[in-house]
N, C-alpha and C positions, 0 to 999 in steps of 0.2 A: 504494500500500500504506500501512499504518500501524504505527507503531513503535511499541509502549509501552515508556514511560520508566521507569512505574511510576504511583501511583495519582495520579489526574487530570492525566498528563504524556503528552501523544501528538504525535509528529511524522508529518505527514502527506505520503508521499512519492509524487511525479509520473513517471510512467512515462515522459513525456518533458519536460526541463528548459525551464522556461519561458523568455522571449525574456532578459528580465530579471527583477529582483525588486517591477517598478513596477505589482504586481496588488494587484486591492483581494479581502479575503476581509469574508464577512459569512458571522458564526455565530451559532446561538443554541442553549443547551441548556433542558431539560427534566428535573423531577423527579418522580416518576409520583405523589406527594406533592401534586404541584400548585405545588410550592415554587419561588421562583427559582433559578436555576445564574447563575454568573458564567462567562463563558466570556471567553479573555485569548489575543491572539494576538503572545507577545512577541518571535517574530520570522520572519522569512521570507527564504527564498532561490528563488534560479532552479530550485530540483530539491526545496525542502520548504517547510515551514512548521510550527512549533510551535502546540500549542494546551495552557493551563493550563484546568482545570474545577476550581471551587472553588463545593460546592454550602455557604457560611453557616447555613441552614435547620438542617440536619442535624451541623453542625460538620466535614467531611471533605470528601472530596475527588472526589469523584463525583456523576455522572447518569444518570438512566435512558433520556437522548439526546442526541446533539447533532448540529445539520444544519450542514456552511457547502456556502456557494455561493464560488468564485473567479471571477471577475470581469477579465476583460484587455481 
């Protein structure tokens, strides 16, 4: 599931808790602008991971996508 934190604040939570917190995540966002997103994974555990979206372009805090893949 996903948590919103509020704008471009999402915790990304795991239906079942990973082994540890030793996964790699790769994410990238999208602005339908064409613009780039900063996407920031400032931390992670065995059951989430946060993700910060800070679209510059536009001065705020949003995207019109973001994909990650986890990795173990």
């Amino acid at each position: 599931s996903i948590t919103d934190g509020g704008s471009g604040n999402y915790t990304v939570n795991f239906t079942t808790n990973m082994e540890d917190a030793n996964y790699a995540i790769v994410a990238v966002g999208a602005h339908s602008a064409g613009d780039r997103v900063l996407v920031r994974i400032p931390s992670r555990a065995t059951g989430s991971f946060s993700i910060l979206i800070n679209d510059n372009s536009f001065g705020d805090n949003t995207g019109d996508e973001v994909h990650c893949a986890i990795i173990r």
